[in-house]
C-alpha positions in Angstrom: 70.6 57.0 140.1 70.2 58.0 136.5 67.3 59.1 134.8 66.5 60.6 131.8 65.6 64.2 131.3 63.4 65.9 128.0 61.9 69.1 127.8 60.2 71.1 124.7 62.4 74.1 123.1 61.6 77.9 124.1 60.0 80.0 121.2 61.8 82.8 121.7 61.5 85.1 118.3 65.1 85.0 118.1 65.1 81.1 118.0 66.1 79.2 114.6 63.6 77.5 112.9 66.0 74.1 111.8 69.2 74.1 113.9 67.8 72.2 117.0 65.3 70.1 114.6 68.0 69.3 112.8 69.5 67.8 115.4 67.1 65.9 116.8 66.3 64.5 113.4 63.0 65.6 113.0 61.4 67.9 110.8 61.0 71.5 111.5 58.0 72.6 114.1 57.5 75.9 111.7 58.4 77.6 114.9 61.2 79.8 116.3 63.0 77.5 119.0 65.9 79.3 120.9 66.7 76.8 123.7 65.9 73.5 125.5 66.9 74.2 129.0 68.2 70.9 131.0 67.9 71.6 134.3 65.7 72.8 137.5 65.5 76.3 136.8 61.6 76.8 137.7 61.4 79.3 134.5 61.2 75.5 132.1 62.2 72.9 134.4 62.9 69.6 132.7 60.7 66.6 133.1 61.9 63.4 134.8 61.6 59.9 132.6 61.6 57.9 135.9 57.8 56.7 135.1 56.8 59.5 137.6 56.0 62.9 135.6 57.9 65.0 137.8 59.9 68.3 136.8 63.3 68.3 138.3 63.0 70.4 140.9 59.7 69.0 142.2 62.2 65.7 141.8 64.7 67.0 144.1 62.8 68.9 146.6 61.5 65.0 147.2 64.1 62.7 146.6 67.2 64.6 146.1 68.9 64.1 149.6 68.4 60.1 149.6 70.7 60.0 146.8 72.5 63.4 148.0 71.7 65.8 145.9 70.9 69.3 146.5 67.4 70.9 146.5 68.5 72.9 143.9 71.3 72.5 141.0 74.0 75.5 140.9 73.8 75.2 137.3 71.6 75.3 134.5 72.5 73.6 130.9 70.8 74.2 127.8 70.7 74.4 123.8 71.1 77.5 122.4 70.0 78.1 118.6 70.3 81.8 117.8 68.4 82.5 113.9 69.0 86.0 114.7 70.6 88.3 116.9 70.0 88.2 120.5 70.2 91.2 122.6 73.1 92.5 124.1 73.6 92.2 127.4 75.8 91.9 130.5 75.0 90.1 134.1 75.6 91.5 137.8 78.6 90.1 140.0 77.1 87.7 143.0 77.5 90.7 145.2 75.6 93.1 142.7 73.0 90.9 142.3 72.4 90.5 146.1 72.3 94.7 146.7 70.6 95.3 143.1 67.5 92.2 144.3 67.2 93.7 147.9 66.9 97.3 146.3 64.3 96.7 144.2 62.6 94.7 146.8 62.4 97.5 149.1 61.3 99.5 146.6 58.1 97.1 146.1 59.4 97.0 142.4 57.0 92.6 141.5 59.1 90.1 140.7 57.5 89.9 137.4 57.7 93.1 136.5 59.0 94.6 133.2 61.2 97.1 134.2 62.6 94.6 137.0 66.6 94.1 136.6 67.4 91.8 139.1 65.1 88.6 139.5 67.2 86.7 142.2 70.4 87.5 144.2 72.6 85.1 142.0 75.4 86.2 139.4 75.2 84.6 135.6 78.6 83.2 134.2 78.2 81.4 131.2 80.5 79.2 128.8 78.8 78.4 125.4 80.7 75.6 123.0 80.0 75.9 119.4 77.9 72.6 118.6 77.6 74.3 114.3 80.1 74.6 112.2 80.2 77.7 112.9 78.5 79.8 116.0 79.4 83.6 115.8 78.9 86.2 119.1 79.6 89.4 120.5 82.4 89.1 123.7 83.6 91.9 125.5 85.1 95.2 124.1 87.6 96.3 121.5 90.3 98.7 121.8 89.3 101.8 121.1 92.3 102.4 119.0 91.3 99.3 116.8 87.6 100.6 116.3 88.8 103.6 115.0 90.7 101.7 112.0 87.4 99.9 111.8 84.9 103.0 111.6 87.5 104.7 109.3 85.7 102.2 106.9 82.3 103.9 107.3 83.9 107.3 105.8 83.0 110.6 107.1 80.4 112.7 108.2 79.5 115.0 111.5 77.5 112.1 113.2 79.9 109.4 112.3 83.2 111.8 113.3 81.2 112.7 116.7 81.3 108.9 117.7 85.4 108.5 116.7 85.5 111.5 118.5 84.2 110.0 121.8 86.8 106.9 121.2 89.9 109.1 121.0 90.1 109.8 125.4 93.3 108.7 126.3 91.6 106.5 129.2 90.2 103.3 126.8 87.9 102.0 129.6 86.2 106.3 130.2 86.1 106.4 126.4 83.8 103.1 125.7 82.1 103.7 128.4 81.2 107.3 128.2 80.3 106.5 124.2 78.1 103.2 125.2 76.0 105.5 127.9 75.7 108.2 124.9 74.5 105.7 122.7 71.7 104.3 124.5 70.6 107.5 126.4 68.7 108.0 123.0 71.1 111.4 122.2 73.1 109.9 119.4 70.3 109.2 117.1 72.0 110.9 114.1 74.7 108.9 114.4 72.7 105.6 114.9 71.1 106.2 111.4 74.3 107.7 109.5 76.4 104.5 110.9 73.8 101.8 109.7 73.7 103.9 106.4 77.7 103.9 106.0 77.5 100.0 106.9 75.6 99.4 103.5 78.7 100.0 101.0 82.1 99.9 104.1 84.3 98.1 103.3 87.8 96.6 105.4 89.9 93.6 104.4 91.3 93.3 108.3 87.2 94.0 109.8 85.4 92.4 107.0 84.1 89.5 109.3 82.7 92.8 111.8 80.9 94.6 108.8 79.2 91.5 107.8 78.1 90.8 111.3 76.9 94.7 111.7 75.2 94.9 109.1 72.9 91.7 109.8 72.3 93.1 113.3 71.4 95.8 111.5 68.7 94.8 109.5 67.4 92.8 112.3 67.4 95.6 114.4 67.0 98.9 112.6 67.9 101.8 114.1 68.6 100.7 117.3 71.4 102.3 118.6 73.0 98.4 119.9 73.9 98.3 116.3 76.4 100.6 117.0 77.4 99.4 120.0 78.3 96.0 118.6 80.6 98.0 116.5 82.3 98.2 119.8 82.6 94.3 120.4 85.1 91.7 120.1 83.2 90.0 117.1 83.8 86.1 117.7 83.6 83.2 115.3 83.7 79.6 116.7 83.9 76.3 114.8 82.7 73.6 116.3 83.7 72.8 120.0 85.5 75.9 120.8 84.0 78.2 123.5 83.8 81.7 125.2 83.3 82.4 128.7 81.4 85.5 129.8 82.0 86.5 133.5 80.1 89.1 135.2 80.6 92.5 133.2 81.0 91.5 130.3 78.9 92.8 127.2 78.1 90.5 125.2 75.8 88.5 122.7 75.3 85.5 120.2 74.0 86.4 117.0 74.2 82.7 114.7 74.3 79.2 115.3 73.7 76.2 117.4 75.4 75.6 120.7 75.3 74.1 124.2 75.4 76.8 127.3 76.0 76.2 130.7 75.4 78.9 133.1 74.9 79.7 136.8 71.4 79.5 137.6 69.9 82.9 137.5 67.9 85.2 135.4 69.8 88.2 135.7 69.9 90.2 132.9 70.7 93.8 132.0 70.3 94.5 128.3 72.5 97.3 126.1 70.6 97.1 122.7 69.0 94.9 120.2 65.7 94.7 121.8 62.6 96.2 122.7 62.8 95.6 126.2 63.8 97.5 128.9 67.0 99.2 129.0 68.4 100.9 132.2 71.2 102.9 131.2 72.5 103.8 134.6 72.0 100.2 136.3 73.6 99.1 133.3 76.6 101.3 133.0 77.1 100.7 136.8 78.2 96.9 136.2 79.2 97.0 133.3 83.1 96.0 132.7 84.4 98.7 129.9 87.7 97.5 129.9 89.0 96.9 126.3 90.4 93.1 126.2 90.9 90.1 123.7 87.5 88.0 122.6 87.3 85.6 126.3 88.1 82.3 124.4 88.0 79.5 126.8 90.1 76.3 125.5 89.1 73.1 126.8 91.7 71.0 129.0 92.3 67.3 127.8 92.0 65.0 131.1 92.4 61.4 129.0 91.7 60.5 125.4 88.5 61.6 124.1 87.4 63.4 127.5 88.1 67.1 128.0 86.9 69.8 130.5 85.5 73.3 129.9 86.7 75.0 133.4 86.4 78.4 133.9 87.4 78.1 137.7 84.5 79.2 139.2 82.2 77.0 141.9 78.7 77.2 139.9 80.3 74.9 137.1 82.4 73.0 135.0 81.3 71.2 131.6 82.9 68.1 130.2 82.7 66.6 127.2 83.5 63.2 125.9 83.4 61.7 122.9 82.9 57.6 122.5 83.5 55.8 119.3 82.7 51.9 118.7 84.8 49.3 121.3 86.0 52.8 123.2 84.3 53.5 126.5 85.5 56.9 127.8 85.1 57.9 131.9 84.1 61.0 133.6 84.3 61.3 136.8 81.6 63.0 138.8 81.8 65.1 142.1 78.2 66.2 142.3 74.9 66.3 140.4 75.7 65.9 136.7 73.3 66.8 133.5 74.7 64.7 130.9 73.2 66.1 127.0 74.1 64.1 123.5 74.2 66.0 120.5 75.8 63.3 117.9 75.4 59.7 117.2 73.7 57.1 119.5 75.6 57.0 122.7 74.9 55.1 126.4 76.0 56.9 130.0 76.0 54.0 132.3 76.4 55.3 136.2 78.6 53.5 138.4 76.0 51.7 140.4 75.1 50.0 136.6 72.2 52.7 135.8 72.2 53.1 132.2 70.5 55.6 129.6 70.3 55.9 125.7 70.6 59.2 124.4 70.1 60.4 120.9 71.2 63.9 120.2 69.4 66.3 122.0 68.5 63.9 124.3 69.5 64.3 128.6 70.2 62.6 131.6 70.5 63.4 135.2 72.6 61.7 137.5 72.9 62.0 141.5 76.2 62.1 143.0 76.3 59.0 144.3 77.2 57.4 140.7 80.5 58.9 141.3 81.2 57.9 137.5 79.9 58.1 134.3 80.6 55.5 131.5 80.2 56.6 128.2 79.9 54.3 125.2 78.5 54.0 121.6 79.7 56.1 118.9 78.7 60.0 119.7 79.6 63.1 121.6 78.9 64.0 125.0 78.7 67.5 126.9 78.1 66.8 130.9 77.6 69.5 133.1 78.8 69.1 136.1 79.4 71.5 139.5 82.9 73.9 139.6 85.7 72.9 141.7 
């Protein structure tokens, strides 16, 4: 079966006010909107165009198995507009989050609550592709030795000396991790304000993209001491359709642009700056991974003309995307559940048991295994999210 999927964008105050108007054609709500979420996830699930007004997860908790789908999708699949800085943050391993969720249950800490880091038992791996021109983030950390070339630019000073200080231990991974947990313990104030200071007039021809970044994130965020710990991070820029893959550990966070995200489905979130929500240090610094390493770029593998897959090797998910132009029909094969989302031109996904849809950008469909295949045609581009393998 196919049916299409909609759902209304999250107003999250980071959200852009024209990137996912844009395209979907329409003019601007006047609100923020961050992300349409395409999927089951019970926080916005979508709604189901089958004449019936059910969410998705109502959907299959009724009718999944006939066409053998699961209860619940491994997978959630959404579009992401960031108009400012998001916060920086980092998700649990599977086993983390099963010991962090049963802690805090014992502990009697709601489900709802503030202060809560673990809402489920379930890890958070997420691939983002770049659907803008251009879609910067934060992925992972730099080597020490290469921030210090980079905060050379900021000049001199006691505060700003006492954080290269901290990045000159011979063990990288100690060093970052020692100066992230200074950072947001609340003791390095000082250098918190001298830093966003010094970013005003610094200047670097090999970190000019970073200083423009920082100081952004600073002015979004002032004085909050994630401003310097982005300092820290792989600064990424993506053009359109390349992607990064955050595993578990990994700090990171997307600070412009418009993209499509896939990501297992989970809410757990543990936050190292830019924000005004809770922040546990320890939790934090306990799964954190403060190994320095290159931005984690995932290139896409071409499986036949015009159809490539975004596979990080993991069982929560794969995303494929295809790209059909007039007379061309291109074919992705499907070995589960599948969330297929336009986001150029006027395109038709025809299932193999002759179900068809029209999307428009920023337009979904769902499909139940038992298509098997999914038949792309018009003149537009594709992403379909689709279970790991």
């Amino acid at each position: 079966m196919l049916a299409p999927l909609t759902n209304s964008p999250r107003d999250y105050a980071w959200g852009s006010t024209t990137l996912i108007a844009a395209l979907e054609g329409r003019a601007p709500s006047g609100a923020p909107e961050a992300e349409v979420w395409f999927g089951d996830h019970p926080g916005s699930p979508a709604v189901v165009g089958d004449g019936r007004g059910l969410t998705l997860d109502a959907w299959l908790a009724a009718h999944g198995a006939e066409a053998g789908a699961p209860e619940r999708l491994p997978f959630l699949l959404k579009l992401l507009a960031a108009g400012s800085p998001l916060s920086i943050q980092v998700h649990p391993s599977r086993a983390e989050a099963i010991a962090g969720a049963a802690r805090e249950d014992a502990a009697g800490v709601p489900a709802d609550a503030a202060h809560r880091n673990y809402k489920d038992d379930n890890h958070k791996p997420e691939v983002i592709v770049a659907v803008s021109d251009r879609f910067e983030a934060l992925a992972g950390l730099r080597d020490p030795a290469a921030t210090g070339r980079l905060l050379a630019a900021l000049g001199d000073g006691p505060a700003i000396d006492a954080l290269r200080a901290r990045l000159r231990a011979s063990d990288a991974d100690a060093a970052l991790r020692d100066t992230i947990a200074w950072l947001l313990s609340g003791a390095a104030h000082d250098t918190v304000i001298a830093v966003t200071a010094a970013l005003a007039e610094a200047e670097s021809p090999e970190f000019a993209d970073e200083l423009t970044a920082a100081r952004g994130i600073a002015a979004a965020y002032p004085g909050d001491p994630g401003v310097v710990v982005a300092l820290l991070m792989n600064h990424v820029s993506l053009a359109r359709g390349e992607a990064v893959f955050v595993p578990a550990g990994v700090l990171h966070a997307y600070l412009s642009g418009l993209g499509v995200e896939l990501m297992a489905a989970s809410d757990n979130v543990l936050r190292g700056g830019l924000t005004p929500k809770h922040i546990d240090v320890d939790e934090l610094m306990s799964i954190v991974d403060a190994h320095p390493d290159a931005p984690p770029r995932l290139a896409p593998r071409e499986v036949a003309e015009g159809v490539e897959v975004f596979a990080p090797g993991i069982p929560d998910f794969e995303l494929w995307r295809a790209t059909a132009a007039p007379g061309v029909v291109r074919r992705v094969p499907l070995h589960g559940p599948a969330i297929a989302l336009a986001v150029s031109g006027d395109v038709t996904v025809t299932g193999a048991r002759g179900d068809r849809v029209a999307l428009v950008p920023g337009r979904a469909a769902f499909a139940t295994p038992d298509e098997r295949e999914l038949v792309v045609s018009g003149d537009g581009e594709v992403f379909i999210a689709l279970p790991g393998r």
